[in-house]
C-alpha positions as CSV (number, residue, x, y, z in Angstrom):
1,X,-25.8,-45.2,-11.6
2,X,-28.3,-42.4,-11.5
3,X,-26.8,-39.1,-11.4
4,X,-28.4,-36.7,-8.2
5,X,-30.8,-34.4,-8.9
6,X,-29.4,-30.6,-8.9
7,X,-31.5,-28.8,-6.2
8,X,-31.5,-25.3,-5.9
9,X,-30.7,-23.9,-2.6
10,X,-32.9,-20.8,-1.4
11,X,-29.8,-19.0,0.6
12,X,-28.7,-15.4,0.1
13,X,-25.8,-14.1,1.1
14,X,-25.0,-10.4,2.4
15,X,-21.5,-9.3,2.3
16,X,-20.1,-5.4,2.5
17,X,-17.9,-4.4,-0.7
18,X,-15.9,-1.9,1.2
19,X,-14.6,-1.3,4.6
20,X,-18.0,-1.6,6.6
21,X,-20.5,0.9,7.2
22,X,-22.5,-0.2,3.7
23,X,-25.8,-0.2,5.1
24,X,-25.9,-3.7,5.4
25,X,-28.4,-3.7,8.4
26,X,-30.7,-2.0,6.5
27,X,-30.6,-4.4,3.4
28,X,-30.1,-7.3,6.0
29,X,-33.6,-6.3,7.0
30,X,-34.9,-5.8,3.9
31,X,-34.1,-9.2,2.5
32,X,-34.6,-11.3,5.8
33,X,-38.9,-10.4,5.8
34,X,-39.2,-14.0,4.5
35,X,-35.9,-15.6,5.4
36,X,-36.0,-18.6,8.3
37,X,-32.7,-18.7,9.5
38,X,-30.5,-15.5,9.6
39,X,-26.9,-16.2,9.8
40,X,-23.5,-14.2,11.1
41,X,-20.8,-16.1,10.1
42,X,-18.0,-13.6,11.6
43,X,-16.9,-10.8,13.5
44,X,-17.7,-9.7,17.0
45,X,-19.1,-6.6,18.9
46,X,-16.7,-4.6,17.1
47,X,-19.3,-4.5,14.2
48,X,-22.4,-2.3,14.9
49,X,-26.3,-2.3,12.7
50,X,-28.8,-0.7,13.3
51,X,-32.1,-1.8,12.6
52,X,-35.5,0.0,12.3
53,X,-38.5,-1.9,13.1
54,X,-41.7,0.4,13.2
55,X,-41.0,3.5,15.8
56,X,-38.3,1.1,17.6
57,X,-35.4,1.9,16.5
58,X,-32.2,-1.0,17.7
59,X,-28.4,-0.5,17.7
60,X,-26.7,-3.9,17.7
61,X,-23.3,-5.5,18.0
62,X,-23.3,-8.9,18.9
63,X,-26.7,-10.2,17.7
64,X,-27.5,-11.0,14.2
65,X,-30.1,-8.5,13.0
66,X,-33.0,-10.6,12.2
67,X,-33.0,-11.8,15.9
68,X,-36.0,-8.8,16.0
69,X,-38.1,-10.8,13.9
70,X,-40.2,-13.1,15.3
71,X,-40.3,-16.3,13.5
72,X,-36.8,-16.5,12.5
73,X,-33.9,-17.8,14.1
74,X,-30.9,-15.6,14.6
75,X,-27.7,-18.1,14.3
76,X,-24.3,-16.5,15.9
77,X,-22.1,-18.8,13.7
78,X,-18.8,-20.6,15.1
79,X,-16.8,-17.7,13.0
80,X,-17.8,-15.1,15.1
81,X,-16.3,-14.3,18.9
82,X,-18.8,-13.4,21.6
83,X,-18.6,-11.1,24.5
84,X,-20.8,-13.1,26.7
85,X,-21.6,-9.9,29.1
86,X,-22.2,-7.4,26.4
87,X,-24.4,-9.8,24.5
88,X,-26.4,-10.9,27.7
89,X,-26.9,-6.4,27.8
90,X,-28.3,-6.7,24.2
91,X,-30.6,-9.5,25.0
92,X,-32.2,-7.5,27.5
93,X,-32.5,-4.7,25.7
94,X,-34.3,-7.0,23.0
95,X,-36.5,-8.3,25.6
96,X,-37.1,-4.5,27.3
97,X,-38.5,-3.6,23.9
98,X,-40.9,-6.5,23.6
99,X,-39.6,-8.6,21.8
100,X,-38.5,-12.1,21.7
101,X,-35.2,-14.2,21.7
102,X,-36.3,-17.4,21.2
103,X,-35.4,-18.0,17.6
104,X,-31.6,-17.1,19.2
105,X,-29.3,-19.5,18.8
106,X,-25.0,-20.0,19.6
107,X,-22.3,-22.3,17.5
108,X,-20.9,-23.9,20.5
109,X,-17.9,-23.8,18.6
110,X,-17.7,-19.8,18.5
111,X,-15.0,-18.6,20.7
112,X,-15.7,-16.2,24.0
113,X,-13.7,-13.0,24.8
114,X,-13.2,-12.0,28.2
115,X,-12.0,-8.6,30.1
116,X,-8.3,-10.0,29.5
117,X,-8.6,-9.5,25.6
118,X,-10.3,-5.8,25.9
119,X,-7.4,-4.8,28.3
120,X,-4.4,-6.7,25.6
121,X,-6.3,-5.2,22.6
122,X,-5.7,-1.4,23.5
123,X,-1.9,-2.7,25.0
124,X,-1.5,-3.6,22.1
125,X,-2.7,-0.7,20.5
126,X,-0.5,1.6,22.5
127,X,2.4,-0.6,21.9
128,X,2.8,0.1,18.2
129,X,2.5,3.4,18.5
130,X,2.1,5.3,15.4
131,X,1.6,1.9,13.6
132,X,-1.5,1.3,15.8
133,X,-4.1,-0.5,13.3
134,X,-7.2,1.4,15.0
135,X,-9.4,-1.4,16.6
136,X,-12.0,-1.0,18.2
137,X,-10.4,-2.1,21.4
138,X,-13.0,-4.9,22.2
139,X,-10.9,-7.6,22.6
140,X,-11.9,-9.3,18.6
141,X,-8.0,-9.6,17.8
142,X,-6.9,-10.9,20.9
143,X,-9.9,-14.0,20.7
144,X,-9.2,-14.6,17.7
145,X,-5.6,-15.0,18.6
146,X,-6.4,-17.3,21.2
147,X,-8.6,-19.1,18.7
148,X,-5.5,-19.8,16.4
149,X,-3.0,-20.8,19.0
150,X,-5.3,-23.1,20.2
151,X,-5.6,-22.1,24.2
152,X,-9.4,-20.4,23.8
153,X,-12.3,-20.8,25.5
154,X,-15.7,-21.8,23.1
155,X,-19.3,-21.4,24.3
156,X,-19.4,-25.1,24.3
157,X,-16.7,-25.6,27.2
158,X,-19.0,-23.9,29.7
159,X,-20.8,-27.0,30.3
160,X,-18.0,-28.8,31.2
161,X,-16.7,-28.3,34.3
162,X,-13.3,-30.4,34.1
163,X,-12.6,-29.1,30.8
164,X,-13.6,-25.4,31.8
165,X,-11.3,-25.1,35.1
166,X,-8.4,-26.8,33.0
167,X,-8.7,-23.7,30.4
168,X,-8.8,-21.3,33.1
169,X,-6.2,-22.8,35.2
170,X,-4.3,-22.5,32.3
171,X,-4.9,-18.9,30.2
172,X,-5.4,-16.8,33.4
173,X,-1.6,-16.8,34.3
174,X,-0.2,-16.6,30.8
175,X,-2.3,-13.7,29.6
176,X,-1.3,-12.1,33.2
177,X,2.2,-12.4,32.2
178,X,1.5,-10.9,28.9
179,X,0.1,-8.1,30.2
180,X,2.8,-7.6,32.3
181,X,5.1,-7.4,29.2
182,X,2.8,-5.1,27.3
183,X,2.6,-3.5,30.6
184,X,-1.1,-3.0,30.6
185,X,-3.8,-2.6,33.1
186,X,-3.8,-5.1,35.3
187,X,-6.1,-8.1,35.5
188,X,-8.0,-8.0,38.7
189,X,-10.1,-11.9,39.1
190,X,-8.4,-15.2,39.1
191,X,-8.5,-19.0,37.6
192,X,-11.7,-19.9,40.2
193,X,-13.4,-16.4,40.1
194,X,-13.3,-16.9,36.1
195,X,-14.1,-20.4,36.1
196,X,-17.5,-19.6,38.5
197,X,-18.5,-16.2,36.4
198,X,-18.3,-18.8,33.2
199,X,-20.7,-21.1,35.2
200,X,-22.8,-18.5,35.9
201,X,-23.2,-17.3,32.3
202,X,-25.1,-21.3,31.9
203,X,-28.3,-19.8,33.2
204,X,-28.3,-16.9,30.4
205,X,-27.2,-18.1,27.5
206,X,-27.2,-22.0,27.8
207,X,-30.5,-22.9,26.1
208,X,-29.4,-20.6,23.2
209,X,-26.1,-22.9,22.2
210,X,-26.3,-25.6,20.3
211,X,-24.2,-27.9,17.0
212,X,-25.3,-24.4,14.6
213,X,-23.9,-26.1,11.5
214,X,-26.0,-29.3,11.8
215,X,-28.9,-26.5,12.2
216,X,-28.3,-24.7,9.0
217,X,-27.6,-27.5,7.3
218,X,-30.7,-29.4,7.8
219,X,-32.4,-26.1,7.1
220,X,-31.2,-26.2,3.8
221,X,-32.0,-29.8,3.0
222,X,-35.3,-28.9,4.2
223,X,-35.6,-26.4,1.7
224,X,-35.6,-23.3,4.4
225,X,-34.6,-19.8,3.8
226,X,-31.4,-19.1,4.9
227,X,-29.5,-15.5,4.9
228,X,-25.4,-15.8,5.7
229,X,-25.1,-11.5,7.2
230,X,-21.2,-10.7,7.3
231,X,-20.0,-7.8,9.8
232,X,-17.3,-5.3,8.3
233,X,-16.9,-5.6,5.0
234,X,-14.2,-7.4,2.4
235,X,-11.6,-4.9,2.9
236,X,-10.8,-5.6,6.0
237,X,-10.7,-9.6,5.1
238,X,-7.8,-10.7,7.1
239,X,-6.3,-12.2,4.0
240,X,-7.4,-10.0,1.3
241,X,-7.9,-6.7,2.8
242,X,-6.1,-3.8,3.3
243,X,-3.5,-5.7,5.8
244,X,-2.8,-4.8,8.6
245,X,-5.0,-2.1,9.0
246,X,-7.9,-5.0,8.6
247,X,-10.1,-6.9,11.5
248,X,-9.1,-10.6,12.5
249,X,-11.4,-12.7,10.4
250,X,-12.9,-13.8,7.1
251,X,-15.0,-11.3,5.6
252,X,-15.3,-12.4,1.8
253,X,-17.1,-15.3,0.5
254,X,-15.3,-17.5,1.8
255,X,-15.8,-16.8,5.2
256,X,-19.4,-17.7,5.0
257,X,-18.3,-21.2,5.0
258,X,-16.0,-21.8,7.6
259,X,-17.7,-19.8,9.8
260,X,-21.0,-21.4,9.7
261,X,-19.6,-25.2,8.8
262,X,-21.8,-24.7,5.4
263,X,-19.6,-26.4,2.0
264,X,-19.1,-24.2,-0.6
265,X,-21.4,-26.0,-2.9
266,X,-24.0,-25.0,-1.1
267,X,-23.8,-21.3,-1.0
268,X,-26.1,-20.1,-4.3
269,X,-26.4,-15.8,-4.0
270,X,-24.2,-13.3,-3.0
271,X,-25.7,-9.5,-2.8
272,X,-22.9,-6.9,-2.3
273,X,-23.8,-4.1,-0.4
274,X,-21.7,-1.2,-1.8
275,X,-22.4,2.3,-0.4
276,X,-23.1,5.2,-3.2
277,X,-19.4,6.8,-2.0
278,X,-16.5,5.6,0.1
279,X,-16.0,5.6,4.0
280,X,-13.8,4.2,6.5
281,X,-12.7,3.7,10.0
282,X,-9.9,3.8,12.0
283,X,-6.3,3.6,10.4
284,X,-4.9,2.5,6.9
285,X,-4.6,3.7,3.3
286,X,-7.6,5.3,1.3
287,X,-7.3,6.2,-2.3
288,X,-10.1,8.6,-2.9
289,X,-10.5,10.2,0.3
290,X,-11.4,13.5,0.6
291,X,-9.7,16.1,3.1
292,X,-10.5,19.6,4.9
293,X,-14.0,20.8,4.2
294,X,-15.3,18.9,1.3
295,X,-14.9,15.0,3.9
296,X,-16.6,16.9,6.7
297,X,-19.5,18.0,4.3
298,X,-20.1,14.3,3.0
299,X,-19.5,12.8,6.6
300,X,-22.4,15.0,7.7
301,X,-24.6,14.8,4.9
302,X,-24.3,11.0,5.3
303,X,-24.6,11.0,9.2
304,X,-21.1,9.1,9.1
305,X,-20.5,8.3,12.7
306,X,-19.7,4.7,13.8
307,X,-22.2,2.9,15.6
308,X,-20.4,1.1,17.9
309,X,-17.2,3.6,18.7
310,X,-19.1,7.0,17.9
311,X,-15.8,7.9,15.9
312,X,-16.5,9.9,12.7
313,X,-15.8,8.0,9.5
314,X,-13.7,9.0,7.0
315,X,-15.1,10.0,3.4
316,X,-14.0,9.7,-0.2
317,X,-15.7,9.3,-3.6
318,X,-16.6,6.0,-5.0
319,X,-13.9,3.9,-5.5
320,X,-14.2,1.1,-7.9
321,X,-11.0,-0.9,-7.8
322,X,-12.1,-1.3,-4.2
323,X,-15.5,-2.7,-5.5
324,X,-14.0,-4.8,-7.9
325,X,-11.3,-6.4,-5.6
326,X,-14.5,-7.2,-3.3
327,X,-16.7,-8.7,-5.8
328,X,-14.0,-11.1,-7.4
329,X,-13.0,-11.7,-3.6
330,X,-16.8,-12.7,-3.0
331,X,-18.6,-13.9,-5.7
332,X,-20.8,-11.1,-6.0
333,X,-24.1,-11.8,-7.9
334,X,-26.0,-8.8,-7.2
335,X,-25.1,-5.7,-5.6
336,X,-27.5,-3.5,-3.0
337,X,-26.4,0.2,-3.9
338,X,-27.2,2.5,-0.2
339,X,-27.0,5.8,0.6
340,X,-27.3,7.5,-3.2
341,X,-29.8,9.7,-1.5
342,X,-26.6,11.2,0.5
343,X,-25.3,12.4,-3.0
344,X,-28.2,14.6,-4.0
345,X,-27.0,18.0,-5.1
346,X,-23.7,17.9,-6.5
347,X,-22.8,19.6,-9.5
348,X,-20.2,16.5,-10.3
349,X,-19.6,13.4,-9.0
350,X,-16.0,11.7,-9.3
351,X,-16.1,7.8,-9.8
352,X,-12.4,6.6,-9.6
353,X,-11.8,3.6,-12.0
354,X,-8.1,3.1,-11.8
355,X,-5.2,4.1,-9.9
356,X,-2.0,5.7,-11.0
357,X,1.1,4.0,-9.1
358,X,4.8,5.1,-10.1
359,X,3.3,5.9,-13.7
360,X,1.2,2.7,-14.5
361,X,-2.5,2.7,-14.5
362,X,-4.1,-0.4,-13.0
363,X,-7.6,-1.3,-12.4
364,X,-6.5,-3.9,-9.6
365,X,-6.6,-3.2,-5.7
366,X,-2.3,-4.3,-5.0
367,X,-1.7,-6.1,-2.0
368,X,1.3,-3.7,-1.5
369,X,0.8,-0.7,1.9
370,X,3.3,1.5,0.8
371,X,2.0,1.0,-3.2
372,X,-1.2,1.9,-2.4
373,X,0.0,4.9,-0.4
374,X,1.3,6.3,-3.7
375,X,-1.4,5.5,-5.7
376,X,-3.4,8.3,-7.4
377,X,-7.3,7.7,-8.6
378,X,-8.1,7.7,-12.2
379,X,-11.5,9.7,-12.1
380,X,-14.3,9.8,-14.6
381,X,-16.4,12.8,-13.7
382,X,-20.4,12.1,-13.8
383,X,-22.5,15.1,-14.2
384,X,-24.4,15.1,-10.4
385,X,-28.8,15.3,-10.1
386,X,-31.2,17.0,-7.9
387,X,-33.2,15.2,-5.4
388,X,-37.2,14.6,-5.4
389,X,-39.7,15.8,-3.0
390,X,-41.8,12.2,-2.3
391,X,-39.3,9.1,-1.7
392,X,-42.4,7.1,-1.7
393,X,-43.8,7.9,-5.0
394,X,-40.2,7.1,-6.5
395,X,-39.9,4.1,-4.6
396,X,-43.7,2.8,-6.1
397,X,-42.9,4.2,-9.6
398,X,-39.6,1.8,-8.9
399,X,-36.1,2.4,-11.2
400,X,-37.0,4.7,-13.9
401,X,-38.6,7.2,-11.8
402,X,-34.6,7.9,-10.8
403,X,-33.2,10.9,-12.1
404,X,-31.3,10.1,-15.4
405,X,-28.3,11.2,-14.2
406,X,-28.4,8.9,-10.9
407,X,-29.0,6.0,-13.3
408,X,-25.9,6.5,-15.3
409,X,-23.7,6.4,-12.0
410,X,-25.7,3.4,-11.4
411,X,-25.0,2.1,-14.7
412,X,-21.4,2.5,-14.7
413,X,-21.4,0.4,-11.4
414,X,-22.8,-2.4,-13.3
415,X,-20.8,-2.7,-16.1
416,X,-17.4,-1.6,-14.6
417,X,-18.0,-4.8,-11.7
418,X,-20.3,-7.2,-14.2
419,X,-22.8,-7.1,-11.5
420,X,-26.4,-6.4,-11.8
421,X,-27.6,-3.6,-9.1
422,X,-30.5,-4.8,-8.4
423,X,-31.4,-3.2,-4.8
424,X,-31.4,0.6,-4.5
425,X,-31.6,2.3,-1.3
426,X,-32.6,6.0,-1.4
427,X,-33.1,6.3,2.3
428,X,-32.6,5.0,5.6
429,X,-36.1,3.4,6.1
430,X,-36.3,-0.3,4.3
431,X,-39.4,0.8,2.7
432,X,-37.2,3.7,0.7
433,X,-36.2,0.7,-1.1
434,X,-36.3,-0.2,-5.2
435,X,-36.1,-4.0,-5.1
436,X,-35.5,-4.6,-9.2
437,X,-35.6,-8.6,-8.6
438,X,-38.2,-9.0,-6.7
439,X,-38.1,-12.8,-5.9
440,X,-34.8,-13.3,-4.4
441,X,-35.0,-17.3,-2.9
442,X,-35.8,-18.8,-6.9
């Protein structure tokens, strides 16, 4: 018997090492230039991109980022939940701008949130009081819950009517009487005004859904470029993240192939996008960050203000336990380092390698809240470096060009995580971009 012939698979995968916010959009959009398929494979409109195309500049949520490029298709995976009316907003937007959505397409498998989940997620919320996890109140958890007990609605059942007005018959008067108990805002439509606003989303969205994972699979055996984009980032992994205080889906490696229907054999790269210092949203423990004047200073200089809630992140040094829990979590085989322009001009620049917890140094993120709570980071102070006058020319004279000092906190990255860096982003634009690999599908 003749053994199969090992075929290399030109697929890249983009994953953030921290708790969102990386710059993956940006490095999304970099890498997807020659890609054929671009794929998000969790998530929801909790997760906001923006992407710069030219002088049109576009802030999304629901819809994969390459869905601006004409030529591609923009895959929402069945890992991901979909806000029907919000995404139908973004199309138009899309369109408005001039540009086109045919290349979009919809797992019918992914699950749909409705008004019902945005009003239990901030009931929720309110209910656990000071325990609140800090969603984004759009409804992700409570889909996701659905998805898990098994009474949601996918974008596949909307063209099925018997199966359709069975759900609806069905969820609309239990999540009432949830909401009763959590005593939130009331819901306002019933089982047959839900059931005909589902219909009517047929016209707007129905040509876009199809089987996704035969798609991308046939893509692949075909030899196409595919790009798996996460939302979030591997700390807030449902599983491995920093739980509770996490989102409600797979965010590491993993993730990728559950939520696109892709076996793990055939994923082949996995870029890490780790951002030059630490930030955060929302609730939960964080090691390094930095309180009173010094967090406001690096929260303005890196414009830290979340895209889809407007809230201003919180700020800390880098923190590479964080990074290391992500890589092993993922698989990383690059990393894309953003924002080190953001740490122009400081004197020194703190790089915690460890934490100190009731007197032991580890180098390994605990699953443990209230351990991480009293854990203290183990700096190694880096001598800082001035900036340069001409992103451009540093960008065509590529790595060296870098200040020396900048190339040390690069280096320490590399061999602290095993993991090449071989994007460097020293700007928002994608062309203030060192690509050190060049040819990223071989």
């Amino acid at each position: 018997m003749e053994s199969a012939e090992c075929v290399i698979l030109p697929n890249l995968a983009i994953i953030g090492a921290q708790w969102g916010d990386e710059g993956k959009g940006k490095i999304t959009d970099y890498l997807d230039e020659t890609a054929d398929l671009i794929v998000r494979f969790q998530g929801g409109n909790n997760a906001g991109h923006t992407i710069t195309v030219g002088d049109k500049v576009f802030k999304l949520h629901g819809l994969p980022s390459g869905v601006v490029r004409e030529g591609n298709l923009a895959v929402i995976g069945n890992g991901t939940v979909v806000n029907v009316e919000d995404l139908i907003e973004e199309m138009d937007m899309v369109l408005k701008a001039g540009c086109s959505l045919e290349g979009l397409r919809i797992s019918d498998r992914a699950h749909l949130i409705f008004n019902y989940h945005k009003k239990l997620d901030g009931a929720e919320e309110k209910y656990r009081g000071r325990d609140a996890v800090g969603t984004t109140r759009k409804g992700i958890g409570p889909a996701y819950q659905d998805k898990i007990a098994r009474i949601g609605i996918r974008a596949g059942d909307i063209f099925d009517d018997e199966s359709l007005r069975e759900k609806t018959d069905l969820i609309l008067p239990y999540k009432k009487d949830l909401m009763e108990m959590l005593e939130a805002e009331r819901c306002g439509c019933d089982s047959e005004t839900l059931f005909n606003r589902i219909k009517g989303w047929r016209a707007k969205i129905g040509g876009y859904i199809c089987d996704t994972s035969v798609l991308i699979n046939e893509a692949l055996d075909e030899g196409k470029k595919v790009l798996f984009e996460g939302a979030q980032g591997a700390m807030l992994d449902i599983d491995h993240g920093t739980y509770p205080y996490v989102t409600s889906s797979s965010t590491c490696g993993g993730g990728i192939c559950t939520g696109t229907g892709v076996a793990p054999n055939r994923i082949e790269k996995v870029v890490g996008c780790l951002k030059a210092y630490t930030t955060r949203v929302g609730e939960g423990p964080f090691v390094t960050e930095l309180s009173g004047e010094e967090g406001c200073i690096l929260q303005k200089k890196g414009g830290e203000f979340g895209v889809t809630t407007g809230r201003g992140r919180r700020c800390g040094w880098l923190d590479l336990v964080v990074a290391e829990h992500a890589s092993r979590m993922c698989g990383f085989t690059s990393l894309a380092i953003t924002k080190l322009d953001v740490l122009n001009g400081y004197e020194e620049l703190p790089v915690c390698v460890a934490y100190e917890i009731d007197g032991k140094e580890t180098r390994y993120f605990p699953a443990s809240m209230s351990k991480i709570e009293r854990a203290k980071p183990i700096y190694k102070t880096l001598k800082g470096w001035k900036g340069w006058d001409d992103t451009a020319s540093v960008v065509k004279s590529g790595y060296d060009a870098l200040p020396k000092e900048m190339r040390i906190y690069i280096e320490l990255v590399e061999r602290h995580l095993k993991v090449p860096a071989d994007i460097i982003s020293i700007g928002p634009d994608r062309n203030d971009t060192i690509d050190r690999k060049k040819d990223w599908w071989n």
